[in-house]
KEKE-3310 file (N, C-alpha, C; in steps of 0.2 Angstrom, whole numbers, plus 5000, padded with zeros to 4 digits):
npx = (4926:4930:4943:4961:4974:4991:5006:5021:5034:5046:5059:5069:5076:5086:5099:5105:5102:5108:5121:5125:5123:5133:5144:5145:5151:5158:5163:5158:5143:5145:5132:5124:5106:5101:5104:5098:5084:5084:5086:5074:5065:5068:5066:5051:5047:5053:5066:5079:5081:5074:5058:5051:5037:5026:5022:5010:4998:4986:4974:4965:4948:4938:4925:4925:4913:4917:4926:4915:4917:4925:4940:4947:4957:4953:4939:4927:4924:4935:4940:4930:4936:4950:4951:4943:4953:4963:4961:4964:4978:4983:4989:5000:5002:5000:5010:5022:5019:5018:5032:5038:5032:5019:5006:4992:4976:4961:4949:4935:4930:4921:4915:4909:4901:4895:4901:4901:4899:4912:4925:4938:4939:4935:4922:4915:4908:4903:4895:4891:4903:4909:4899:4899:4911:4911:4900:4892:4895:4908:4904:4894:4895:4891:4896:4908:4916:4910:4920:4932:4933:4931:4944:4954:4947:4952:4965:4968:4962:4973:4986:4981:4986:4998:5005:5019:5022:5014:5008:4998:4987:4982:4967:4958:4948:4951:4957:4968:4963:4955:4970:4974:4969:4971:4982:4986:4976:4982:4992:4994:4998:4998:4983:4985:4998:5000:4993:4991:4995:4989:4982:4986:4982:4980:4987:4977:4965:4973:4973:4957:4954:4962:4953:4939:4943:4946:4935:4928:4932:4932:4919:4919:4913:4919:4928:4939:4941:4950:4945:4933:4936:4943:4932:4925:4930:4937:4938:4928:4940:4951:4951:4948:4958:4965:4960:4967:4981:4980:4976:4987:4998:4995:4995:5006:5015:5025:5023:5022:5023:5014:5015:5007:4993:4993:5002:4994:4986:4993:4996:4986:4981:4992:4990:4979:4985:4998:5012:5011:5019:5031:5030:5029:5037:5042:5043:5042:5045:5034:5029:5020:5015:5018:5021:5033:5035:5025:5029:5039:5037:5031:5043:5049:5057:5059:5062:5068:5067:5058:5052:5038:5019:5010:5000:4991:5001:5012:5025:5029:5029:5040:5050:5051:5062:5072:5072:5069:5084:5089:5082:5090:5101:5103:5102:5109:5120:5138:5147:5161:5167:5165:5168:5182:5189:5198:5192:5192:5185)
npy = (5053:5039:5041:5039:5032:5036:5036:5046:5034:5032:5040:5040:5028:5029:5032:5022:5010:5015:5015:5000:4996:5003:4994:4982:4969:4978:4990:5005:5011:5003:4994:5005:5007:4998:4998:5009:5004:4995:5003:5011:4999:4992:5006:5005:4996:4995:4991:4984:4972:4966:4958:4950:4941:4933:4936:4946:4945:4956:4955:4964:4966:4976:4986:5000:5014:5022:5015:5012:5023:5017:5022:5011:4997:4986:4975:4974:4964:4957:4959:4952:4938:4936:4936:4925:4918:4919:4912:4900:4899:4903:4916:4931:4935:4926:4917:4924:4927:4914:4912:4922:4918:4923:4924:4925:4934:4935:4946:4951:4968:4975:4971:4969:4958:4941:4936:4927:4913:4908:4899:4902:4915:4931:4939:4955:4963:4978:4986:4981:4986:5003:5019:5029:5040:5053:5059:5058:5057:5042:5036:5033:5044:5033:5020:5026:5027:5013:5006:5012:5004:4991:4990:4993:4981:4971:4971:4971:4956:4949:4954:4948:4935:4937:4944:4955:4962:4967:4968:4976:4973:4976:4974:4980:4983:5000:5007:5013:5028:5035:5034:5044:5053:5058:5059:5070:5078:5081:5083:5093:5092:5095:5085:5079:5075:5065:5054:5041:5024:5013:4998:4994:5007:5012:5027:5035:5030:5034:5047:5049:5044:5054:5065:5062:5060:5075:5080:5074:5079:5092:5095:5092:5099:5100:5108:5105:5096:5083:5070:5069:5072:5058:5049:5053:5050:5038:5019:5002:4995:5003:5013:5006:4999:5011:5014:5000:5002:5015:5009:4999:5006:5012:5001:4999:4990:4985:4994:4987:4994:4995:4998:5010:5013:5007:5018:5030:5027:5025:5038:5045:5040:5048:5060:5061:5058:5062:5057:5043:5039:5038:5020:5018:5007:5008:4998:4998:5006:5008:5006:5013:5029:5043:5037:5037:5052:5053:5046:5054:5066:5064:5061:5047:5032:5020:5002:4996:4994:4989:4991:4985:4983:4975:4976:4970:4970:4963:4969:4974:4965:4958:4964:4962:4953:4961:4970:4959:4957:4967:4965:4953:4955:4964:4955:4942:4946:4948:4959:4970:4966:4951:4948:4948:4955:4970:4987:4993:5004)
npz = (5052:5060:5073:5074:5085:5081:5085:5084:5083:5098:5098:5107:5108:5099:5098:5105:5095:5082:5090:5093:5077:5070:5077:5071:5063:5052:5040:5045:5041:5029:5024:5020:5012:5020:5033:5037:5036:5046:5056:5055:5059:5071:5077:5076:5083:5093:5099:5101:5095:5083:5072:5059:5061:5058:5042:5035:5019:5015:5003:4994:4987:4974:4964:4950:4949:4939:4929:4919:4911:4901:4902:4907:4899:4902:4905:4918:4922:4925:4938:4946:4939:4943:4957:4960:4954:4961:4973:4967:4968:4959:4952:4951:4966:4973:4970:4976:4987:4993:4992:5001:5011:5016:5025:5013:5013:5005:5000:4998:4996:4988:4975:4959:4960:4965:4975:4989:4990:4987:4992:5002:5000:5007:5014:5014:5009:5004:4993:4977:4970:4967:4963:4949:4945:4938:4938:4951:4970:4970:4986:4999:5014:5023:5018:5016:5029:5034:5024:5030:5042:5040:5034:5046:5053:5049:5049:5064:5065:5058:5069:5079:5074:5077:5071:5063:5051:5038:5022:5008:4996:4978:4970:4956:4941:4934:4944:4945:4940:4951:4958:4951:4953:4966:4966:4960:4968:4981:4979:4972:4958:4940:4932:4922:4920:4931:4924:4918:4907:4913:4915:4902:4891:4874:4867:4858:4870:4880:4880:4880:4893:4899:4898:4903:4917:4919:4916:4927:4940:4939:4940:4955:4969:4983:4995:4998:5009:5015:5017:5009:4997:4996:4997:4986:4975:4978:4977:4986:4988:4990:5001:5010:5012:5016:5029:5035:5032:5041:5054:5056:5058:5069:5076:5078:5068:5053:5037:5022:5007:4991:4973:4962:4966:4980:4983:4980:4989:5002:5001:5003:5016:5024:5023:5030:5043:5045:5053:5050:5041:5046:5047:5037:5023:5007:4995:4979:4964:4953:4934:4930:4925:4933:4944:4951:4953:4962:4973:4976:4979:4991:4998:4999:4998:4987:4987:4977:4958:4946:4932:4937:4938:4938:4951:4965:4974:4974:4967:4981:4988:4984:4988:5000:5004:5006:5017:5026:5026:5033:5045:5047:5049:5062:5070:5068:5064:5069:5080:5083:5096:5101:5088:5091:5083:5074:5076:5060:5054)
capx = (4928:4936:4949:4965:4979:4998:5012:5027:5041:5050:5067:5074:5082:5091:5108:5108:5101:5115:5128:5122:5124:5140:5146:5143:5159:5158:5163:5153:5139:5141:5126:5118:5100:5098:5106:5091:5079:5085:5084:5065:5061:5069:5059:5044:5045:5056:5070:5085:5080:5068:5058:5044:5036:5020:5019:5004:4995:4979:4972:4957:4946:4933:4927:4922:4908:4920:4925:4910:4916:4929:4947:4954:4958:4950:4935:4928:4923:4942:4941:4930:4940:4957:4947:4944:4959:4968:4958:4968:4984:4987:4990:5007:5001:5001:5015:5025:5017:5023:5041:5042:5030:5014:4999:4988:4969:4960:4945:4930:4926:4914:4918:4903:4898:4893:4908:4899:4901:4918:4929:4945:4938:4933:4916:4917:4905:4899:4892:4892:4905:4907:4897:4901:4910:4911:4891:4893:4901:4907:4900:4890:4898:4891:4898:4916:4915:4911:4926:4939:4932:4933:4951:4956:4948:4957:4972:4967:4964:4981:4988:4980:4990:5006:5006:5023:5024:5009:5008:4991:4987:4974:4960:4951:4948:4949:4956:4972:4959:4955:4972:4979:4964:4972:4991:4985:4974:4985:4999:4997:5003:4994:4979:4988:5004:4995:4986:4997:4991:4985:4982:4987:4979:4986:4989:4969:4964:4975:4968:4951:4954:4963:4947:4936:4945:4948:4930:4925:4938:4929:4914:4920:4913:4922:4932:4947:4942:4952:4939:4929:4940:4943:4925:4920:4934:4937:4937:4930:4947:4958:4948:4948:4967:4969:4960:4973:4986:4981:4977:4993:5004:4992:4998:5016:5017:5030:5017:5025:5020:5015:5015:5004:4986:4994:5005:4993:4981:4998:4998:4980:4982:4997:4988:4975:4990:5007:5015:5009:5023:5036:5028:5028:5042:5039:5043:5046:5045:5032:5030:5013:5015:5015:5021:5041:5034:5022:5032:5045:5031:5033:5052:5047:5063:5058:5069:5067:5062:5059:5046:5032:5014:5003:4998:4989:5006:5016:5032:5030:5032:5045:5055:5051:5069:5077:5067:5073:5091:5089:5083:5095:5109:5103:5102:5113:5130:5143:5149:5169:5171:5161:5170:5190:5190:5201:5189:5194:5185)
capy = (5046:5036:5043:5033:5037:5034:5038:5045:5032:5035:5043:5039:5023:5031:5030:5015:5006:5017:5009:4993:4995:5004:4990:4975:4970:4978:4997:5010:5013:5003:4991:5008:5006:4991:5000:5013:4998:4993:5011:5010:4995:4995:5011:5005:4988:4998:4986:4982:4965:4967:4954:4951:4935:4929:4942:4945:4950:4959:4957:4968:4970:4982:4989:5005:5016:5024:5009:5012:5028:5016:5023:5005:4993:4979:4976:4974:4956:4954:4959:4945:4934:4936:4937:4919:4915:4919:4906:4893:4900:4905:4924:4934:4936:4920:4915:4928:4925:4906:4911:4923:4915:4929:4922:4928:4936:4938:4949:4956:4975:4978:4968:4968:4949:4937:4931:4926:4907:4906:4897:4907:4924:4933:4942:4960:4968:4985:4985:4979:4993:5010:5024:5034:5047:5058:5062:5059:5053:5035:5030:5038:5043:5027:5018:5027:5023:5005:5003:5012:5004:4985:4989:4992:4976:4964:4971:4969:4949:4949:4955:4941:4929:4938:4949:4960:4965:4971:4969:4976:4974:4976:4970:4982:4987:5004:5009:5019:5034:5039:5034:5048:5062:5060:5062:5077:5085:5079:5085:5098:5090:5095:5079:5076:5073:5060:5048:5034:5020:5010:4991:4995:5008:5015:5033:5039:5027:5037:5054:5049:5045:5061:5072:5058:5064:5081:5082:5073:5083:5100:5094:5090:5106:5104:5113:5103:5092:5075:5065:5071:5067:5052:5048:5056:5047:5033:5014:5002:4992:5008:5016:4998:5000:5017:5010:4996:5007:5018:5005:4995:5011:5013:4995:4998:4986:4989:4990:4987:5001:4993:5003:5016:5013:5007:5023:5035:5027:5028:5046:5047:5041:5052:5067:5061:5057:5062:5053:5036:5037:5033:5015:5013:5006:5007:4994:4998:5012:5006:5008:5019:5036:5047:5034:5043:5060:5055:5043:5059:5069:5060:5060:5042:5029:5013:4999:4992:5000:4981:4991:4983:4986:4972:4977:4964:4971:4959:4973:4976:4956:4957:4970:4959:4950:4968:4973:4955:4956:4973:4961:4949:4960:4967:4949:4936:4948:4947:4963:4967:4961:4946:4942:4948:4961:4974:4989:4995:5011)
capz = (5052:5066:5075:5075:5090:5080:5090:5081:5088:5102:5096:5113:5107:5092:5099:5105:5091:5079:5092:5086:5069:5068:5080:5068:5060:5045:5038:5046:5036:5023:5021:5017:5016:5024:5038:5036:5037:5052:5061:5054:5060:5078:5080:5074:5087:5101:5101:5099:5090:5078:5069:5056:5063:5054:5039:5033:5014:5012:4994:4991:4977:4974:4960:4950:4943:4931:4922:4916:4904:4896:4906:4908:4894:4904:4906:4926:4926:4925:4945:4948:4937:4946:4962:4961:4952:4967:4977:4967:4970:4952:4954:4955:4972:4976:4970:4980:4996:4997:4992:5006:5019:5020:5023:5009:5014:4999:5003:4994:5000:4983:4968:4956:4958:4971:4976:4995:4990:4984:4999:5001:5000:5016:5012:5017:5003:5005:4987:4970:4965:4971:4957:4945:4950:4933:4939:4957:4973:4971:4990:5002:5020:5026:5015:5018:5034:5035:5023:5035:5047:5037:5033:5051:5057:5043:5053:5070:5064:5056:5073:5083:5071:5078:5063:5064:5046:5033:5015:5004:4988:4978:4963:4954:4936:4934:4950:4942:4939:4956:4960:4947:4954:4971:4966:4957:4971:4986:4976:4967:4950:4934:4933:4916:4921:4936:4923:4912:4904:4917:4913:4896:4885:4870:4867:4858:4878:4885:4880:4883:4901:4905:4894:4908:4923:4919:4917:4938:4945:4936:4943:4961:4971:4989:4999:4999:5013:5014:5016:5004:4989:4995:4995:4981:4970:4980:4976:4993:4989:4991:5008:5016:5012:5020:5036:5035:5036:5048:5061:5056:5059:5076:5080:5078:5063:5049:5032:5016:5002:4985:4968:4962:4968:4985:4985:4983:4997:5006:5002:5007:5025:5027:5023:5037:5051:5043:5055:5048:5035:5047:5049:5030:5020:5002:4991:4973:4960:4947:4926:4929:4923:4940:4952:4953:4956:4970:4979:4975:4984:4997:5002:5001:4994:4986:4986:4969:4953:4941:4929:4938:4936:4939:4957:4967:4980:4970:4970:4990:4991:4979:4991:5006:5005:5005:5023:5030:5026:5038:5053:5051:5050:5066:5073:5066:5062:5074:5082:5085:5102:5099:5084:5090:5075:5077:5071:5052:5053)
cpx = (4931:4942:4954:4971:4986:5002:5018:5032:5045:5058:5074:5079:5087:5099:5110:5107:5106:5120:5127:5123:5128:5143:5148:5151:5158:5159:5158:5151:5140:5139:5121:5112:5098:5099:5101:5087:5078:5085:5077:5061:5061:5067:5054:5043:5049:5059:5073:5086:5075:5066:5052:5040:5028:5017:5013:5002:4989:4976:4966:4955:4939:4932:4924:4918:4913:4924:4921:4911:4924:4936:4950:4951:4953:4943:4933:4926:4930:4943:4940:4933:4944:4953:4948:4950:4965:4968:4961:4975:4985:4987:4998:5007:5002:5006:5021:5026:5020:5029:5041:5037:5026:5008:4993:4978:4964:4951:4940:4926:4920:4914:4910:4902:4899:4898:4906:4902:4907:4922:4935:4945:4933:4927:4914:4914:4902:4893:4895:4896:4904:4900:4900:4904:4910:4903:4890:4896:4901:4906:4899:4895:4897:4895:4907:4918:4918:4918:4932:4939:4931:4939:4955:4954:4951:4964:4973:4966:4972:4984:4985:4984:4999:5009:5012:5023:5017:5010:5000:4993:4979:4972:4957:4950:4946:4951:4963:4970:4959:4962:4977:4975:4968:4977:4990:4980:4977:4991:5002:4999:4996:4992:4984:4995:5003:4993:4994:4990:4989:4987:4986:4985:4983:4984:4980:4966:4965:4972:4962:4949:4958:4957:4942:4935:4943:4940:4925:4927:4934:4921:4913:4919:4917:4926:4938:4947:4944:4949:4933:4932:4942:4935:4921:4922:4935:4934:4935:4936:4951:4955:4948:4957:4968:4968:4967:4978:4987:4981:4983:4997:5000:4995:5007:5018:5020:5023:5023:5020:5020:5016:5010:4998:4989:4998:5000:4987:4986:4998:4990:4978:4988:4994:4984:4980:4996:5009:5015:5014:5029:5037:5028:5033:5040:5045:5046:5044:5041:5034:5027:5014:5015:5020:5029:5040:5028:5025:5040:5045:5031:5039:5052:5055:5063:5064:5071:5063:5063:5056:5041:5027:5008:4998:4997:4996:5010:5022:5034:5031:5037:5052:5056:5057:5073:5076:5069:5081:5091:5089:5087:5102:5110:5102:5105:5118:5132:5144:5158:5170:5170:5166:5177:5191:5192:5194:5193:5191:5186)
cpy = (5044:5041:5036:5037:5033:5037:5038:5040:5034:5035:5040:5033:5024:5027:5024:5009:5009:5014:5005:4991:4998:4999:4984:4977:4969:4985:5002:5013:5008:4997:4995:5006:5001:4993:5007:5010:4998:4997:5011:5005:4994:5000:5009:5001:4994:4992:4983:4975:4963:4962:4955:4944:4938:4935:4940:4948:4950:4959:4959:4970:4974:4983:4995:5008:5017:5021:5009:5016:5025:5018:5015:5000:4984:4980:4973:4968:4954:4953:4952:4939:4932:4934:4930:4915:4914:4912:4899:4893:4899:4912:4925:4935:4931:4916:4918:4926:4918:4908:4916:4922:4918:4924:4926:4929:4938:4940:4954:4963:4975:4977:4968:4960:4946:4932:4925:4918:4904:4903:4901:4915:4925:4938:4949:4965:4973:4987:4982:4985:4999:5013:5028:5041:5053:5061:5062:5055:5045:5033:5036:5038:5037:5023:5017:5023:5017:5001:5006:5006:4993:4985:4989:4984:4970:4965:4968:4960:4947:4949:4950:4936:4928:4940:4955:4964:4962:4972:4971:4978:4975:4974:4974:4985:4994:5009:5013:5027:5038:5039:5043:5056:5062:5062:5068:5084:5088:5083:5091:5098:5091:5088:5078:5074:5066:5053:5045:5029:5014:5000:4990:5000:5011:5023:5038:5035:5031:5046:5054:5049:5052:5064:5067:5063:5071:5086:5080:5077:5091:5097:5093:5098:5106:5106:5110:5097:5086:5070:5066:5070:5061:5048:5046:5051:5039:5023:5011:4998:4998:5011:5011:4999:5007:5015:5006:4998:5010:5015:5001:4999:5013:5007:4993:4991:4990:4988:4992:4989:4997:4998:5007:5017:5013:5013:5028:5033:5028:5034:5050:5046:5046:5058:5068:5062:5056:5056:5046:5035:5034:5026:5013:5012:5005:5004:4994:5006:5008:5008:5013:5025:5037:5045:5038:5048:5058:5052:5052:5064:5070:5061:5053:5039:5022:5010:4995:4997:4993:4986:4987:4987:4983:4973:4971:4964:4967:4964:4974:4970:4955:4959:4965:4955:4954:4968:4967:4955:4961:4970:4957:4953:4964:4959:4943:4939:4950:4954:4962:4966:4957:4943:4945:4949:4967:4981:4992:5000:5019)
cpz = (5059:5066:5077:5083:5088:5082:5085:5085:5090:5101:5101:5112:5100:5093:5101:5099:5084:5081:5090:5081:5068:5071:5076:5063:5054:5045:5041:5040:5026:5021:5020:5018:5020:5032:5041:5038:5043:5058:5061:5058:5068:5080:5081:5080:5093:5103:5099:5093:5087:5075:5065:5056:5060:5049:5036:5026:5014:5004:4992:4986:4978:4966:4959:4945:4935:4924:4916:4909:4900:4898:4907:4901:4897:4906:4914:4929:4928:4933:4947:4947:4941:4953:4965:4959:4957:4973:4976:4966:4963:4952:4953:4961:4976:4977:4976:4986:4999:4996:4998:5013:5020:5019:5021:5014:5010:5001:4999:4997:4993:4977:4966:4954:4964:4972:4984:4994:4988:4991:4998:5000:5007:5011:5017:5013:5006:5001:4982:4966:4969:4963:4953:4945:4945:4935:4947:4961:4972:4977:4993:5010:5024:5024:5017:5024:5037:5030:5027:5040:5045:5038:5037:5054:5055:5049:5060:5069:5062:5065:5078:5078:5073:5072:5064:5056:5041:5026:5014:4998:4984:4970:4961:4946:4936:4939:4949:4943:4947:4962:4959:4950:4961:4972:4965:4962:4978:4983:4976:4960:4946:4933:4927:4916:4926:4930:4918:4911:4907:4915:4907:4890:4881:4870:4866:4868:4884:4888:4882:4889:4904:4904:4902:4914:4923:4922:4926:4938:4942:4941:4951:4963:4978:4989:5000:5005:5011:5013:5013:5000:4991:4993:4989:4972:4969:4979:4984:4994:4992:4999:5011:5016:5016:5028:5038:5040:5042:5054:5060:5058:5068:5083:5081:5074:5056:5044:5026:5009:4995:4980:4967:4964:4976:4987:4987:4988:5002:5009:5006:5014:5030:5028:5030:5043:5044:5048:5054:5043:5038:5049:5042:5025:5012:4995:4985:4970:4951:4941:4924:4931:4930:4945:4955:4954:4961:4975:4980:4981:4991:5002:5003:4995:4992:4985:4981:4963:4946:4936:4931:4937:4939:4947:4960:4975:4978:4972:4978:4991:4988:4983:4999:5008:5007:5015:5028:5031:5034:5043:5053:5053:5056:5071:5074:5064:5068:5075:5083:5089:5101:5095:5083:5085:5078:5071:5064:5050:5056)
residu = (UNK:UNK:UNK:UNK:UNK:UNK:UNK:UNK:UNK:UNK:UNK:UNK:UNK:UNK:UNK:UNK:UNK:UNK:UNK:UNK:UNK:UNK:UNK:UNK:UNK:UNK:UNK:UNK:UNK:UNK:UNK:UNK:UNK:UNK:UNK:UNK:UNK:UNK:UNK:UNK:UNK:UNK:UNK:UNK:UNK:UNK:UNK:UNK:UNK:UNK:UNK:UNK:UNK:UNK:UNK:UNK:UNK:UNK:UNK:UNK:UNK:UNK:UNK:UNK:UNK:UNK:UNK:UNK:UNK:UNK:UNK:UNK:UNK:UNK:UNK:UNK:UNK:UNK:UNK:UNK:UNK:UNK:UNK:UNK:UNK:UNK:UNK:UNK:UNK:UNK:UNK:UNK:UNK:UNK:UNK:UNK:UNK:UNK:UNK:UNK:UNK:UNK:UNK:UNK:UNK:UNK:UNK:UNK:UNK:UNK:UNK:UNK:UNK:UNK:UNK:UNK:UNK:UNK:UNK:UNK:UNK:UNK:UNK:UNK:UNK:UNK:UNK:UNK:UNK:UNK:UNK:UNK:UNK:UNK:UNK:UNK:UNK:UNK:UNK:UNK:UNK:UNK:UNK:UNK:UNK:UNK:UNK:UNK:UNK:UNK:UNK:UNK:UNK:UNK:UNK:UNK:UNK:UNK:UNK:UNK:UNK:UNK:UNK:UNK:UNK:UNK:UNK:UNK:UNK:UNK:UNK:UNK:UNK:UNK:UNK:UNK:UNK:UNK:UNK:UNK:UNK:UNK:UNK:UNK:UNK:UNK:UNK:UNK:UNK:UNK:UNK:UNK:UNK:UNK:UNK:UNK:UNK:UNK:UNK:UNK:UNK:UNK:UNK:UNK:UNK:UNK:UNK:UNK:UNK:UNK:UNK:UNK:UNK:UNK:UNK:UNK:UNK:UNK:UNK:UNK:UNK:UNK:UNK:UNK:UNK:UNK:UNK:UNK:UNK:UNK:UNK:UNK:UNK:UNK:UNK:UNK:UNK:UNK:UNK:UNK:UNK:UNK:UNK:UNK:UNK:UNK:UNK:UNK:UNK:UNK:UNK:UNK:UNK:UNK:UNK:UNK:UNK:UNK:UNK:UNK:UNK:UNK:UNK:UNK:UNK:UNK:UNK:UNK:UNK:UNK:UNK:UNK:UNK:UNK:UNK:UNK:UNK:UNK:UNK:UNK:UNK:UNK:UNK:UNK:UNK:UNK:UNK:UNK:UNK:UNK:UNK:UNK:UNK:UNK:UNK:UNK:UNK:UNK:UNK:UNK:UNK:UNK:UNK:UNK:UNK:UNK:UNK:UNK:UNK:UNK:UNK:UNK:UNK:UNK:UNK:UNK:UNK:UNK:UNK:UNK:UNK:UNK:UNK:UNK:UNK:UNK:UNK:UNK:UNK:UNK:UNK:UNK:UNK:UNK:UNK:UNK:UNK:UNK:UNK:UNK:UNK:UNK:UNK:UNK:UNK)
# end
């Protein structure tokens, strides 16, 4: 696949940007994480005065063969439903992005339906749906491909808008599953512990989609290659999204990590370039089964844990007031000579 080139951030401004924040007139150390944030993010830009000028949301939908064996309570017209429902600003999604300012992208990598004429959706089809992966790969190397390589150039548009900060969400019935096979091979976690109820299924739902699973993943002959279970498993909303990421953390943009679909693609570009994790701040701690033991995985520390579920990046836009506070507090609080304060600690 594409070679990306991401630079661990350069360390060299630690100290100064530590004095900085011990210096603000307030208790050493205690706005806590926020005070984490703001080490994160003056890394990631290389500078003392961090900002998140003209944030940006991804919204990608896709959808999937294995919908097909009954694993989600919904059925996969719902993608295209929401899809367009987005377009008239009735979403969770939509709502979010005006309260904190993102300009939403609502963007079709593979929805099963002719979305082409809809105004407000960016048309970026690969197919009508990945395939089946309980019988074989859901896309072909080409296919893989042309969605990293989608995903990267959403970003690079983004970035011409003067895009500092990166949200992605996603649309796609179904797309829990291949999220649960990848916590489980990336992992290490028994597939059964990986799968929950997804949109909603009840308990006999739930059993049917692990026996489902159980049976791909038995079926899956490689070698362990990363880009081979992604492939193999993969949605083209969720691989357009690892792109994303990787060329977002290539451009030294902060990217804000949604819930469990958006984690484990998280976890999926990390495995390609670990270093990409130090560019991704993660958001929340969803409802769906798994998501605390893979962000756990991780050493990843969300900043909220609402019960969320509904994806679409909704929780990472939710988080997005938390990630601000951090640049103001590094740009609008007085220090103690500034503000003729004796220190206090």
């Amino acid at each position: 696949m594409r070679e990306f080139k991401i630079e661990r951030p350069d360390e060299a401004m630690r100290s100064a940007i530590q004095d900085k924040i011990d210096n603000l007139n307030k208790p050493k150390g205690s706005l806590g994480m926020l005070e984490e944030l703001a080490m994160q993010v003056c890394l990631i830009q290389q500078t003392l005065t961090p900002s998140l000028t003209h944030p940006c949301h991804l919204l990608l939908g896709g959808d999937h063969g294995i919908e097909r064996e009954g694993v989600s309570v919904s059925p996969r017209e719902v993608t295209w439903q929401q899809m367009i429902n987005f377009t008239r600003g009735g979403g969770g999604v939509n709502m979010f992005c005006r309260q904190h300012g993102f300009k939403l992208r609502i963007v079709d990598v593979g929805v099963d339906y002719d979305l082409s004429n809809i105004p407000g959706i960016i048309d970026r089809k690969i197919a009508y749906g990945t395939k089946n992966f309980l019988y074989e790969p859901a896309m072909s190397e080409e296919q893989f491909e042309k969605a990293i390589e989608t995903g990267a150039a959403l970003v690079d548009d983004c970035v011409a808008d003067g895009c500092r900060v990166l949200c992605i969400g996603e649309m796609g019935i179904a797309n829990t599953s291949p999220s649960s096979i990848w916590m489980s091979l990336f992992c290490g976690i028994p597939l059964d512990e990986c799968i929950g109820a997804g949109a909603g299924l009840d308990s006999p739902g739930v059993r049917h989609k692990r026996e489902v699973l159980r049976q791909a993943v038995e079926r899956f002959t490689s070698q362990g290659d990363p880009c081979e279970v992604l492939r193999y498993f993969g949605g083209f909303e969720m691989i357009a999204a690892i792109g994303a990421m990787l060329r977002a953390a290539e451009q030294h943009l902060v990217i804000l990590v949604d819930g469990f679909i958006m984690t484990a693609c998280a976890l999926a570009a990390c495995r390609l370039y670990p270093v990409a994790q130090r560019y991704m701040v993660f958001g929340h701690c969803g409802d769906e089964s798994g998501h605390r033991r893979m962000l756990d995985a991780m050493g990843a520390k969300p900043l909220l844990s609402l019960g969320l579920r509904l994806g679409e990046g909704t929780g990472a836009l939710c988080a997005f007031p938390i990630l601000d506070s951090a640049v103001r507090m590094m740009n609008e609080m007085n220090n103690f000579d500034n503000g003729n304060i004796t220190k206090y600690f």
